[in-house]
C-alpha positions in Angstrom: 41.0 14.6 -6.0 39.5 13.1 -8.8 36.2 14.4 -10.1 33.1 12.7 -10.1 33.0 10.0 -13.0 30.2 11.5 -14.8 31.3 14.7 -15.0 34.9 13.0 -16.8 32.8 11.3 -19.1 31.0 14.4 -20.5 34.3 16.9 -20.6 35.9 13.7 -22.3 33.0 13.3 -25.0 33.0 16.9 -25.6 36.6 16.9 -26.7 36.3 14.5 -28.7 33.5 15.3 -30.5 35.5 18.8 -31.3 37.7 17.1 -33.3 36.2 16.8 -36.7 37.4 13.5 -37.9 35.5 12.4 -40.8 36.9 9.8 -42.5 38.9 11.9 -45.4 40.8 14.4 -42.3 43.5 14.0 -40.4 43.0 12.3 -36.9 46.6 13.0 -35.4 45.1 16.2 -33.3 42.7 13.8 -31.5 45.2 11.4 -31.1 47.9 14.0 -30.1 44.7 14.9 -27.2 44.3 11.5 -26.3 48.2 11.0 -25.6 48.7 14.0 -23.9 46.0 13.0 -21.6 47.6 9.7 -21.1 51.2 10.8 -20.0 49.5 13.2 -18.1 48.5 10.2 -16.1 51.5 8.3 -16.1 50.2 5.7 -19.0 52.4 5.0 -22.1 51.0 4.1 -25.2 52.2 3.0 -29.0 51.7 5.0 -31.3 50.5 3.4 -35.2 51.1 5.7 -38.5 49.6 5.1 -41.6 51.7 5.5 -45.0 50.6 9.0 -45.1 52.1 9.9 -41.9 48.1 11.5 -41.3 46.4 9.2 -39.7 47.1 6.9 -36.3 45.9 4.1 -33.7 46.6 4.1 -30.3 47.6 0.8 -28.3 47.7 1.1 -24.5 48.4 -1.3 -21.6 47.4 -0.7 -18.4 48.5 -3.2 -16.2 51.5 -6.0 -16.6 52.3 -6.0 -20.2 53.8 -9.8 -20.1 50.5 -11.5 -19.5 47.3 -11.8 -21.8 45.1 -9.4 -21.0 41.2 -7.6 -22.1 40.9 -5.0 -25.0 38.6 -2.3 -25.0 38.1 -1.6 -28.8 36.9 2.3 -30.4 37.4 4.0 -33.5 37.8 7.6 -34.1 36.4 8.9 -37.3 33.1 9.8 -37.6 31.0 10.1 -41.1 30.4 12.8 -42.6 27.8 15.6 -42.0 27.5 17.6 -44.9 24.2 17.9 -46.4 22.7 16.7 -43.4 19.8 19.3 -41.1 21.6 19.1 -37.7 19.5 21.6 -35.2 23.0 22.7 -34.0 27.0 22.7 -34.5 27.4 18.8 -35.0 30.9 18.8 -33.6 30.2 20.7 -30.3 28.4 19.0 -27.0 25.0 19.7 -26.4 23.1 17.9 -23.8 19.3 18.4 -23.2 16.7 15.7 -21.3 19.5 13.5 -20.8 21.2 13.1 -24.2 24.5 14.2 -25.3 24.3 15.6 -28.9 26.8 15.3 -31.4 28.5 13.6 -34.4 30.2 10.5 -33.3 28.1 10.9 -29.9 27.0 7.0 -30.4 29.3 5.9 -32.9 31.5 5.6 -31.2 33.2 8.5 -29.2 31.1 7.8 -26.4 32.5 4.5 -26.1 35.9 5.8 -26.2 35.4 8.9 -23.5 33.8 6.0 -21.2 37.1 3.9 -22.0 39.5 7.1 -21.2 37.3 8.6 -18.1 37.8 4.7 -16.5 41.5 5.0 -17.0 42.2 6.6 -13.4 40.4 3.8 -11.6 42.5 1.0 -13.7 45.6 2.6 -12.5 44.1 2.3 -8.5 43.2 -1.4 -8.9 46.8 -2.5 -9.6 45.4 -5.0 -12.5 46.8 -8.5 -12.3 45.4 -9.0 -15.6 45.9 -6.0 -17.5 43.4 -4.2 -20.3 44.2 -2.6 -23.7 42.5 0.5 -25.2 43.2 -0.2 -29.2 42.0 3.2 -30.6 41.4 3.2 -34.7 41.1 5.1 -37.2 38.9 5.0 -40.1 36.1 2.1 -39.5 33.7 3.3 -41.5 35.0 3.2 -45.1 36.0 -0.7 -44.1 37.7 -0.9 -41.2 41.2 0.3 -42.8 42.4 1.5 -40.0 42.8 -1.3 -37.4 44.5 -3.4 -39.8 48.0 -2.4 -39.1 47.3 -2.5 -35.4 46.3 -5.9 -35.5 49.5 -7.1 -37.6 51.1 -5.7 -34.4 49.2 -7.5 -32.1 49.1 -11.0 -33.9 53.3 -10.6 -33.9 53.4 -9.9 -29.6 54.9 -13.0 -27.7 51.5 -12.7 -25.4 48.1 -12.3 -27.4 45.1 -10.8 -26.0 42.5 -13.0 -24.4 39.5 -11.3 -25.8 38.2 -7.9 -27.2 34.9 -5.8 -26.5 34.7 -4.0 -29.5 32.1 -1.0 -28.2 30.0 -0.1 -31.7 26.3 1.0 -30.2 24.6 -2.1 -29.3 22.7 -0.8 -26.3 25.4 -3.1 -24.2 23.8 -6.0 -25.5 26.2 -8.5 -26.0 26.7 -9.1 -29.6 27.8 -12.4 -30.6 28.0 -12.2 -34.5 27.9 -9.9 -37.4 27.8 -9.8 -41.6 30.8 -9.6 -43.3 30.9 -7.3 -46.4 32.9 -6.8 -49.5 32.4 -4.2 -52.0 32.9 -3.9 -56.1 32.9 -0.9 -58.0 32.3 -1.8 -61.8 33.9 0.4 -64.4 32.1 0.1 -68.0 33.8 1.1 -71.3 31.3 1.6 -73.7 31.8 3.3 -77.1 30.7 7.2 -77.7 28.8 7.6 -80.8 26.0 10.6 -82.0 22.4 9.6 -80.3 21.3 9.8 -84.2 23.4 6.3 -84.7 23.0 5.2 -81.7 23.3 1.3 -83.0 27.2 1.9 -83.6 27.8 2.7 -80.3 28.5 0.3 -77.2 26.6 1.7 -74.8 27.7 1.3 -71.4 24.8 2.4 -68.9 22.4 -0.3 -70.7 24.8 -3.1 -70.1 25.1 -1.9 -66.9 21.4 -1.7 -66.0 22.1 -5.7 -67.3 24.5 -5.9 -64.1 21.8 -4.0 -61.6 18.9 -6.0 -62.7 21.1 -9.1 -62.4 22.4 -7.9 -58.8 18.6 -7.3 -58.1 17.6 -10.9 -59.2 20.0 -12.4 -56.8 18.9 -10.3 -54.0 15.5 -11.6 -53.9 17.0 -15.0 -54.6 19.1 -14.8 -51.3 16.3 -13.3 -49.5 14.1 -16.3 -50.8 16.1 -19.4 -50.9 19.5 -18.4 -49.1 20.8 -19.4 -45.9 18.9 -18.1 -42.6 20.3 -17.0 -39.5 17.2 -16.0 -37.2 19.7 -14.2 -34.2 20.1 -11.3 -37.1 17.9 -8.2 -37.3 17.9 -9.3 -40.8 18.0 -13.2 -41.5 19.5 -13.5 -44.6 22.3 -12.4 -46.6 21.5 -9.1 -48.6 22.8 -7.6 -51.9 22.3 -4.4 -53.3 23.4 -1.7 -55.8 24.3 1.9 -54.1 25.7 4.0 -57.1 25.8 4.3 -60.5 26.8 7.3 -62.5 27.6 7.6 -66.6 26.5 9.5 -69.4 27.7 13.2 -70.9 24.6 14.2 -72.6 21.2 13.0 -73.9 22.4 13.0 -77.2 25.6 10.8 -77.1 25.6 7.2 -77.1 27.4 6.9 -73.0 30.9 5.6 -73.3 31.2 5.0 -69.6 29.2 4.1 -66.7 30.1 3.2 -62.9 27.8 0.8 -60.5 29.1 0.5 -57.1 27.1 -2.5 -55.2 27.8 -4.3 -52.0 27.0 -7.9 -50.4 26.7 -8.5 -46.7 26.8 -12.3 -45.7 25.7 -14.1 -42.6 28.7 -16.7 -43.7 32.3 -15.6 -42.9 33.6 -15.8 -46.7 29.9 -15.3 -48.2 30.0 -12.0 -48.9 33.3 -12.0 -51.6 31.6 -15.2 -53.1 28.8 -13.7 -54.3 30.3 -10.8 -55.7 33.1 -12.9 -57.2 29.8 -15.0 -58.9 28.6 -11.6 -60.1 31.7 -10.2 -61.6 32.0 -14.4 -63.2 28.6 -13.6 -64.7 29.2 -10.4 -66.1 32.6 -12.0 -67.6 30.6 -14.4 -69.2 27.2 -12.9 -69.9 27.6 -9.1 -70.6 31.2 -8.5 -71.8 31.6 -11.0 -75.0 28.9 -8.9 -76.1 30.8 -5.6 -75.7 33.9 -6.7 -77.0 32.1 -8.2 -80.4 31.0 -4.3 -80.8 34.2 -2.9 -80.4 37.3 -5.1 -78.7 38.6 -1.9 -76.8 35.0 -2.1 -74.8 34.8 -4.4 -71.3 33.9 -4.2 -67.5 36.7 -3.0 -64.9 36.6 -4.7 -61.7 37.8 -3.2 -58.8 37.6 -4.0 -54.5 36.6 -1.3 -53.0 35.7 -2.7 -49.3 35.9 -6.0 -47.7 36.1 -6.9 -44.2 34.9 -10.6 -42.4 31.9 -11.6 -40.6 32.2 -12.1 -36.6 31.3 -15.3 -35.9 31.6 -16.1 -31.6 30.4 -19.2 -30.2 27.5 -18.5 -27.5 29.5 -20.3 -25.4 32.4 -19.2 -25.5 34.9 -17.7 -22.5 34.7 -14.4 -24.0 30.7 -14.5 -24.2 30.2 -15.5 -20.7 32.2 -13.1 -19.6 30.6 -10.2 -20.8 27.4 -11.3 -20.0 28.9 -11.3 -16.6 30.1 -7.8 -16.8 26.8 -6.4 -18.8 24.9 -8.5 -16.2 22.2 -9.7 -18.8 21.9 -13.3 -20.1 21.2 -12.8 -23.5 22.7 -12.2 -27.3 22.0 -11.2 -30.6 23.7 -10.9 -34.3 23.7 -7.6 -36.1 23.5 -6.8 -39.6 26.3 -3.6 -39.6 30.1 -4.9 -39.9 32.6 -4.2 -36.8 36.1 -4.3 -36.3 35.3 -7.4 -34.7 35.7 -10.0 -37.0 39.0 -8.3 -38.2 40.3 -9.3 -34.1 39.4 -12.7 -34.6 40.9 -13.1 -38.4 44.1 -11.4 -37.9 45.1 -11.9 -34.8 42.9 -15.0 -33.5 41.2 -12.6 -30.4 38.2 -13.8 -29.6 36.0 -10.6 -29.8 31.9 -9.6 -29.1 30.7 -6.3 -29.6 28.9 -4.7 -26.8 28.7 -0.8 -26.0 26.6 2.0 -25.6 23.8 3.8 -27.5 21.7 2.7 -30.4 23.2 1.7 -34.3 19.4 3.9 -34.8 21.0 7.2 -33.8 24.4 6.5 -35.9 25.2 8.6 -38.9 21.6 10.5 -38.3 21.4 14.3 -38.1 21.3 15.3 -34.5 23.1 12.1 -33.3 22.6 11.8 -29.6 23.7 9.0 -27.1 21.8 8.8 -23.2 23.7 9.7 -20.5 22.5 6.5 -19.0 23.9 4.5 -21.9 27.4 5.9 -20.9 26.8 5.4 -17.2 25.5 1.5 -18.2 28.6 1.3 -20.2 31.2 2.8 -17.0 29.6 0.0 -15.0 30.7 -2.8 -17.6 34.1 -1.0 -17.6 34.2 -1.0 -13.5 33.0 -5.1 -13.4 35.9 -5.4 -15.5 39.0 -3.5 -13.7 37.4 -5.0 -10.9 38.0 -8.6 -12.6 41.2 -7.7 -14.0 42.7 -7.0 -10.6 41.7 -10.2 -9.3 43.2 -12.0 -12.2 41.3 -13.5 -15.1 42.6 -17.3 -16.3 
């Protein structure tokens, strides 16, 4: 006898939340939990290794694997928590008033315990149309992880119909979302005593040239750019997070770093401003360098990029999950998913919808409701309950 979906949820969340997957560890033990849960249900899975044989993505089929079907979409790392003033062990349960404490808690193990407790019931309906659980691995330093899943998936004889992709949105159906693409900016300047500074290149002041110049744009976009009023934030937005160079006060700095980020509400905007940055500093900042000393210059380097989501409010895969949330309206968010990465790769149409709020992700004392899950178990039950009388 099974017991009482609730109850699955919570044991389910609370093993995952023991795994400590930040971003930089392993996730194979988590994974190795997940499958062993699986067969222990009769449910085969596919397995997806990274280069370094340390990290893997789960893809599952419930149901007939010969016709298009419904994917349920969750990462597994978490971000980090050092430094951070949780009340308690962040990567052990704790409920109190209703809300299930820990780190990943809302973003976004609680999806995937939902997902997992809801398993038994898809087996029971004997889905006509069946549903994929596509499990990733490190989302949150750009989405690296679902990118070899989703080669997989664009190369299978039958594609996907659509994907819910369950990042906390409160199960508000989610219809769009930025794009981003990161640069990390490398300076060579030229070392020199403090005493003669003048014969020195000296690269944190060219690149507090690049950060004011970043920051001018900014308010530019903010000011004149394009407008999207379904986003929390309207507008595309441009920033600089780090910068680090220097040895010592008195020495001329022969290197400085500047790592800054764009997030566009256009589904290419984000790498063409940063490309106009880096064609600016070409043109404006490193001439100059080079006329100092011809071994001086700016290294460019990628660090992030992933797409903006971009779904039609009318389309199949929008209705429908309004249908299965129950509510009639959508929104845009400004975070990035692994949503737009389903639609670019392998042409799924994809929303985001799932439990909890983006406010309580990557916070100290990350909690999700109870009642979130439960909301979320009910959109998982509409849709086995859908799947088994056959979607077109």
């Amino acid at each position: 006898m099974q017991s009482p979906r609730p109850v699955r949820i919570r044991k389910l969340l609370a093993d995952l939340v023991a795994f400590d997957t930040v971003s930089d560890r392993s996730n194979l033990p988590l994974i190795a939990h997940i499958e062993s849960y699986l067969a222990a249900l009769g449910v085969s899975f596919e397995r997806i290794v990274d280069d370094t044989g340390q990290k893997a993505s789960l893809w599952v089929t419930i149901g007939p694997a010969d016709r298009p079907g419904l994917v349920l979409s969750g990462h597994t790392d978490v971000v980090p928590v050092v430094g951070q003033d949780w009340s308690h062990d962040p990567f052990k349960l704790v409920e109190r008033d209703g809300r299930l404490y820990g780190r990943g808690t809302t973003d976004m193990k609680g999806f995937v315990a939902v997902c997992l407790a809801m398993v038994p019931e898809m087996l029971e309906a004997k889905l006509t149309t069946p549903i994929h659980l596509a499990i990733s691995y490190d989302e949150e330093i750009g989405c690296v992880g679902v990118r070899p899943m989703l080669g997989g998936v664009a190369k299978k004889k039958v594609k996907p119909l659509g994907c819910f992709v369950g990042e906390p949105t409160q199960m508000q159906v989610i219809i769009g979302h930025k794009g981003k693409h990161g640069v990390r900016a490398t300076f060579r300047g030229l070392a020199r005593h403090s005493s003669i500074a003048p014969d020195g290149v000296n690269a944190i002041e060219y690149a507090a040239e690049l950060i004011t110049e970043i920051r001018r744009r900014a308010v530019k976009l903010a000011s004149d750019g394009a407008r999207d009023d379904l986003y929390d934030v309207p507008h595309t937005t441009l920033l600089t997070s780090i910068a680090h160079g220097g040895a010592a006060l008195n020495i001329v700095p022969d290197h400085c770093t500047v790592e800054f980020e764009c997030r566009g509400i256009g589904i290419t905007e984000s790498k063409q401003v940063t490309d106009a940055i880096i064609a600016w500093a070409r043109a404006e900042l490193e001439p100059a360098m080079k006329k100092a000393h011809p071994e001086c210059g700016i290294d460019f380097e990628e660090i992030l990029d992933y797409p903006a989501l971009d779904t039609s409010a009318d389309a199949a895969i929008v209705t429908l999950a309004k249908s299965l949330a129950g509510r009639n309206d959508h929104a845009k968010v400004a975070f990035g998913t692994e949503a737009g990465l389903f639609v670019s790769m392998a042409d799924v149409p994809s929303v985001v919808i799932g439990p909890g709020s983006i406010a309580q992700a990557h916070t100290p004392d990350e909690f999700v409701e109870m009642a979130e899950l439960e909301k979320c178990a009910g959109f998982v039950d509409r849709l086995i309950a859908k799947c088994a009388e056959g979607v077109a």
